[in-house]
C-alpha angles and dihedrals in degrees: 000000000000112000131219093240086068097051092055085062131111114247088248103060093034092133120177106260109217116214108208140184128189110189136181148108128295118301089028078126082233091158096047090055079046097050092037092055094043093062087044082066128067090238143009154157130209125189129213135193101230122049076218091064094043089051092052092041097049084043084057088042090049087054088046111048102002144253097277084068114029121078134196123218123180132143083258096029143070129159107152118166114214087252106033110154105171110057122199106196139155110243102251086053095048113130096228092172089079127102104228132163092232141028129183125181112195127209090027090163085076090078081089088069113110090213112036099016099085079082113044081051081052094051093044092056104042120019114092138179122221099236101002127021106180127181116203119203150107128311090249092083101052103100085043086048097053089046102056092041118025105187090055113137105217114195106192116222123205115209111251104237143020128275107197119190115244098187122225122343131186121247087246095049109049119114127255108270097045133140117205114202125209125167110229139042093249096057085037084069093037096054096040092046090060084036096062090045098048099033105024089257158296155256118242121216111180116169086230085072133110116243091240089057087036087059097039091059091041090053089051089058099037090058081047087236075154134019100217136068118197106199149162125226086280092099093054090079090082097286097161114223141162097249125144098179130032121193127195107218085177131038097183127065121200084226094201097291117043133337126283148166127269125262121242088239091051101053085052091062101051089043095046086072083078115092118016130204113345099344122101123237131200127204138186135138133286143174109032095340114119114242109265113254110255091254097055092049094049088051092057088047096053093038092224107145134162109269121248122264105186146038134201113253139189139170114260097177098084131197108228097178091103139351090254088046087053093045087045091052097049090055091055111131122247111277099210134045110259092042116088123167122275121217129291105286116221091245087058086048091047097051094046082056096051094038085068096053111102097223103045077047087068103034095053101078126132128021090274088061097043098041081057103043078056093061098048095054094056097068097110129242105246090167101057087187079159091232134101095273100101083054095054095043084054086050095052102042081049103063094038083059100049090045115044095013098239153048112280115236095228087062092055085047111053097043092057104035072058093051101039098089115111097193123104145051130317098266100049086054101047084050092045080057103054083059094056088047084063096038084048100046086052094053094057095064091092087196090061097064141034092220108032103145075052092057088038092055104046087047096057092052096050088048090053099048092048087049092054093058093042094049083054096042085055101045083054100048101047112016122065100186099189091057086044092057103045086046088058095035092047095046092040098042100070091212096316127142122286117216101257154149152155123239126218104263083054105265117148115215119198120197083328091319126123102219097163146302122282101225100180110314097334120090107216116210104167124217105353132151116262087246096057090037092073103041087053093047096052080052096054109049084045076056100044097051082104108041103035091066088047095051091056094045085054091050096049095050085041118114127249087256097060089059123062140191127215116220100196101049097011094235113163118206140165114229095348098307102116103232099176147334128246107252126184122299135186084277148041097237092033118074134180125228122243110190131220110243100281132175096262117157093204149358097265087061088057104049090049086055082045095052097042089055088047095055092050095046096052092046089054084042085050084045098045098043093036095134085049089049096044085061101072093060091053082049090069094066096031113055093187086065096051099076088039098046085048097052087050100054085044104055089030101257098312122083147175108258108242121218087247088053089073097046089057104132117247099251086054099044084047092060087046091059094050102050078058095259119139117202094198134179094261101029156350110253149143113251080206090070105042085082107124094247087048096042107046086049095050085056094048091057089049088043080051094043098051085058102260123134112188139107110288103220107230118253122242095280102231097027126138091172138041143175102266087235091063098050112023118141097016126124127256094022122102125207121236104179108285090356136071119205126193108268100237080048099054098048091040090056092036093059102049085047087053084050099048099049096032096115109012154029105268139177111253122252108265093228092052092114087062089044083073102033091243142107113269095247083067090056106079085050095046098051091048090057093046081055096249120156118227149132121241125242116267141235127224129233125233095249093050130089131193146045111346107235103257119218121289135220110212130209126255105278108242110277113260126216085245118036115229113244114257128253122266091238094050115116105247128198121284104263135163108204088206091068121110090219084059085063084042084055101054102051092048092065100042090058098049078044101056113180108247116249122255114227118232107231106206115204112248103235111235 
């Protein structure tokens, strides 16, 4: 179709002006031959869909021809050099009213959109270039294309290389390079967040961000800092990256209105990022998208769609008499078949509200008014706060406009000086951002200001710094680099070494990454999700195969004095990191070893730890018990001790009596005595050994040796007496009814009682309460249960005078042929029925005890 540019020029430079299409699917490399066949030309503009694309192409133009000739035009962004000759714009922002050899417009299927596709139709039909004019786009516009311009020539692009469907995958499971595509900001966090725990991490590409945090993300994924990209539909407009693999998390997109299905074509797009160049891509669904039917997907794969019917379609000859005509003039109906009207734009909205204010009312009057009130309601609304508050911004920037002819400073100002704060969320910042983008677009009309490079630039420099902030509060939020790096160095390295090493202080360091600190043989991480926890972990024991054997070899040349032993809950560690805890073993003085989760490769590394911690326990029990030990030498010249030393060591120093304990003769008790071994009424034991330290360790192998394995609480240090409760069932103490009393007390104070009262009635010492350790009212119970016989002081009556009568200590009632049986509350003696010398017993008392025969009566026969 002949444009109005060629018939303004002159007869000598009418040159034919070819219209061109090159259609086709993703990776056609549709924009390199654009591109290529714009810097052929003098001159040219091409237009892109995404601020973001015209940002990354005039960034490829400036690399190509220079600075000095390339411009940028976008609704935030100007930089155009005095003799800029290449223009990369985005299509609403293109400068139409130059002459250029050659114009492109990329994306042109989008004139189907019902928001934004009113311009890309209105590009198509009248933007020309003056030698080329070349529309780049899908398959699916072709019939609608040659409609609308006949003589269009169409070159059809294959894409270069093959995208094969997968199916569904699971989140878990997708492979490194993938990007995963979700349709609105909500399920963007979500994604990237599992992501994160599960991958190491992501990048993030959201349409709502600037192009300096756009390419920041990008940069993270293109230097593969992380492996995943987590998206909206924002990367299938021709953003070039590096993914093998795109998977949908959502099928469905709220459009502006209400919320629909995609359309084949525009699942085709998203999934044609994957694979570039000549390298295949495969795509498929994840997360809670259902798995595509096997039509659809072989419809993506063949790239056969239904073509497109309709465009969207507006009037761009406007009517600037008045604001209604101009309203009137952009509602006009299509004037050909294949155009329909799009949706209500947000300019058109705008304009219906201002149109209603009484004072704009008065002040729009004449073209000049209206032209201008125009283009004041097409800044658009960034925000989108969904409130009046776009329209009365338009409204006041309006007026300011019409009546001072230009944008105060203070205004500028102010909005940005509020906008210029980098703290806060993600959110905050990205909507901190939307209001630079307006500060910034209206920065960039030049006629609206007296210092706009001065705006522009200010706003530039507020955006980057906001982007900045966003693109670390992203990287925060969703990457976690050191997990990133050990998941690719741990799937890349086949078993290699990884660079690492453990500082002094016991830090363990994996390819520059903290990931703990070794403390003995356990590598702490500290709160980690389970996910990372185990990918750490698999680091660090790939980092440890060096140090873990080292460290075993140190422990087991280290001294006695670098280890320790706990004696109220029996924890071993080596210079104060706890490595394991005693547990029960065959016998009493003789526990096994249970240790704390370590980084052992193997059972052998373990046994030697294990071996190391029982050589040192049974040197502090040999230690502990020595009087016990030095006995068994002495055994060797002296048969009495050798039973009784066995049974000691044994039952760790303390024992049940044995009725032949009691018929030694003197010469061999005496020996006995003197080899500090007291054969008591209620047991056999060692007075050597009743010491605290000894004693409540003594108690804590018998607490480890019944199978428990919990803390021992401590005894009162100093104590000869306690509260039952406090001390029951621990060795070495005697009950006496409410009371225990330390054993060698109790038969210390048992026997000089005995003494005292063996053949007569007798006052009772006046410090026999000391003697015990208790107050006097506890006397009277506490001798009844050590089997004492006495009468209780009495009380006198009111009517009686004199010496109240003291307690008495009884003597032993005359032995009986047969002995009463004691009382339940009498102390017996100290006996453990699982001892093999209980059975002894026994049977020693049922052989001085025969059971008498019984006589057979035999009937007298009659």
């Amino acid at each position: 179709m002949p444009s109005a540019v060629h018939r303004t020029l002159p007869a000598a430079h009418i040159m034919p002006s070819a219209v061109r299409a090159a259609l086709g699917p993703t990776n056609t490399g549709k924009t390199h031959y654009a591109l290529t066949r714009m810097m052929a030309h003098a001159t040219g503009i091409i237009g892109f869909p995404l601020r973001l694309l015209a940002r990354e192409n005039y960034e490829r133009l400036v690399k190509a021809k220079g600075a000095r000739f390339v411009a940028l035009i976008t609704g935030e962004e100007k930089i155009i050099p005095h003799g800029a000759k290449w223009f990369s714009c985005t299509v609403e922002a293109m400068p139409l009213d130059r002459k250029v050899e050659f114009i492109a417009v990329d994306e042109i299927q989008l004139a189907a959109d019902p928001d934004r596709g009113h311009v890309f139709t209105d590009r198509l039909l009248n933007a020309r270039g003056t030698v080329e004019t070349l529309f780049l786009g899908a398959e699916t516009i072709r019939p609608l294309l040659k409609h609308l311009i006949p003589n269009i020539e169409i070159d059809t692009r294959t894409r270069l290389s093959s995208l094969v469907h997968t199916g569904a995958t699971k989140l878990s499971k997708l492979p490194p390079r993938s990007a995963i595509v979700a349709f609105s900001m909500a399920e963007v966090y979500t994604l990237a967040e599992v992501i994160r725990r599960r991958r190491g991490g992501c990048a993030v590409i959201m349409g709502q961000l600037s192009p300096r945090t756009r390419n920041a993300q990008v940069e993270l994924y293109q230097n593969r800092e992380v492996d995943y990209l987590v998206a909206t539909d924002a990367i299938g407009m021709g953003l070039n990256m590096d993914v093998d693999h795109v998977a949908l998390a959502q099928l469905s997109k709220f459009d502006g209105t209400t919320p629909r299905p995609l359309f084949p074509q525009e699942i085709a797009q998203i999934a044609g990022r994957a694979g570039r160049g000549m390298r295949d891509g495969t795509f498929g669904t994840t997360a809670d998208a259902p798995p595509l039917s096997e039509t659809l997907a072989n419809t993506i794969e063949q790239h056969r769609f239904e073509p497109i019917k309709r465009l969207s379609w507006r009037n761009s000859k406007l009517d600037f008499t008045n604001p209604r005509s101009l309203l009137a003039s952009l509602t006009l109906s299509p004037p050909q078949k294949g155009l329909v009207s799009g949706r209500i734009a947000s300019d058109v909205t705008t304009l219906e509200s201002l149109i209603l204010d009484p004072d704009i009312q008065k002040a729009a009057r004449g073209r000049e008014a209206t032209a201008l009130l125009w283009d004041v309601c097409q800044i658009p609304d960034f925000r989108k706060l969904g409130d009046d508050s776009h329209a009365r911004l338009c409204a006041k920037l309006y007026m300011h406009l019409l009546q001072d002819g230009t944008i105060p400073p203070n205004w500028m100002d102010g909005h940005l000086k509020g906008l210029d704060k980098p703290e806060g969320d993600i959110d905050t910042l990205m909507q901190r951002l939307t209001g630079v983008r307006v500060c910034a677009y209206v920065a960039s009309r030049s006629e609206w200001s007296r210092h706009s490079n001065t705006w522009q630039k200010r706003t530039r420099e507020v955006e980057d710094r906001l982007s900045d902030a966003l693109h670390e509060r992203l990287t925060a939020r969703f990457v976690d680099r050191r997990a990133a790096t050990l998941l690719r160095r741990l799937d890349d390295a086949n078993d290699q070494p990884l660079l690492s090493a453990v500082t002094q202080d016991g830090t363990v360091v994996v390819e520059g990454h903290d990931i703990g600190k070794i403390e003995g043989f356990t590598l702490n991480m500290g709160p980690l999700e389970e996910t990372e926890r185990a990918l750490v972990l698999r680091a660090g024991r790939r980092a440890l195969q060096q140090e873990i054997p080292r460290r075993i070899k140190q422990l087991a040349n280290a001294p006695d004095s670098e280890l320790a032993l706990d004696y109220h809950s029996g924890v071993l560690t080596w210079n104060g990191v706890a490595l394991g805890r005693l547990t029960s073993g065959e016998r009493l003085l003789h526990p096994k070893i249970r240790l704390f989760h370590g980084e052992f490769a193997d059972t052998q590394q373990r046994n030697h730890v294990e071996s190391r911690l029982l050589s040192f326990t049974q040197n502090v029990i040999t230690q502990e018990f020595q009087p016990l030990y030095a006995l068994q030498s002495a055994s060797e010249t002296h048969p009495v001790l050798r039973g009784i030393v066995h049974r000691l060591i044994e039952d760790g120093g303390i024992t049940p009596p044995l009725a032949a304990d009691y018929a030694l003769p003197y010469p061999d008790r005496r020996t006995i005595k003197q080899h500090g071994i007291i054969i008591g009424q209620f047991a056999l034991f060692m007075p050597a050994l009743l010491r605290p330290q000894v004693l409540h360790f003594r108690a804590l192998l018998s607490h480890i040796h019944s199978g428990h394995s919990n803390v021992l609480p401590p005894t009162p240090v100093g104590r000869i007496s306690c509260p039952w409760n406090d001390v029951a069932g621990r060795p070495g103490w005697v009950r006496a009814g409410d009371i225990g009393l330390r054993l060698d007390i109790a038969e210390r104070r048992l026997h000089e009682l005995q003494r005292l009262s063996a053949h007569k009635a007798c006052v009772a010492p006046k410090e026999l309460s000391s003697w015990f350790g208790i107050r006097a009212a506890q006397l009277p119970e506490t001798l009844k249960a050590l089997g004492v016989r006495h009468l209780p002081p009495a009380t006198l009556e009111k009517h009686q005078f004199g010496p109240a009568t003291p307690l008495l200590l009884l003597p032993p009632r005359p032995q009986r042929r047969h002995p009463a049986k004691k009382r339940p509350d009498q102390a017996k003696p100290i006996m453990r029925v699982d001892s093999p010398f209980a059975a002894l017993a026994a049977l020693n008392i049922s052989s001085r005890h025969p059971e008498p025969k019984k006589k057979n009566h035999r009937k007298r026969q009659t």
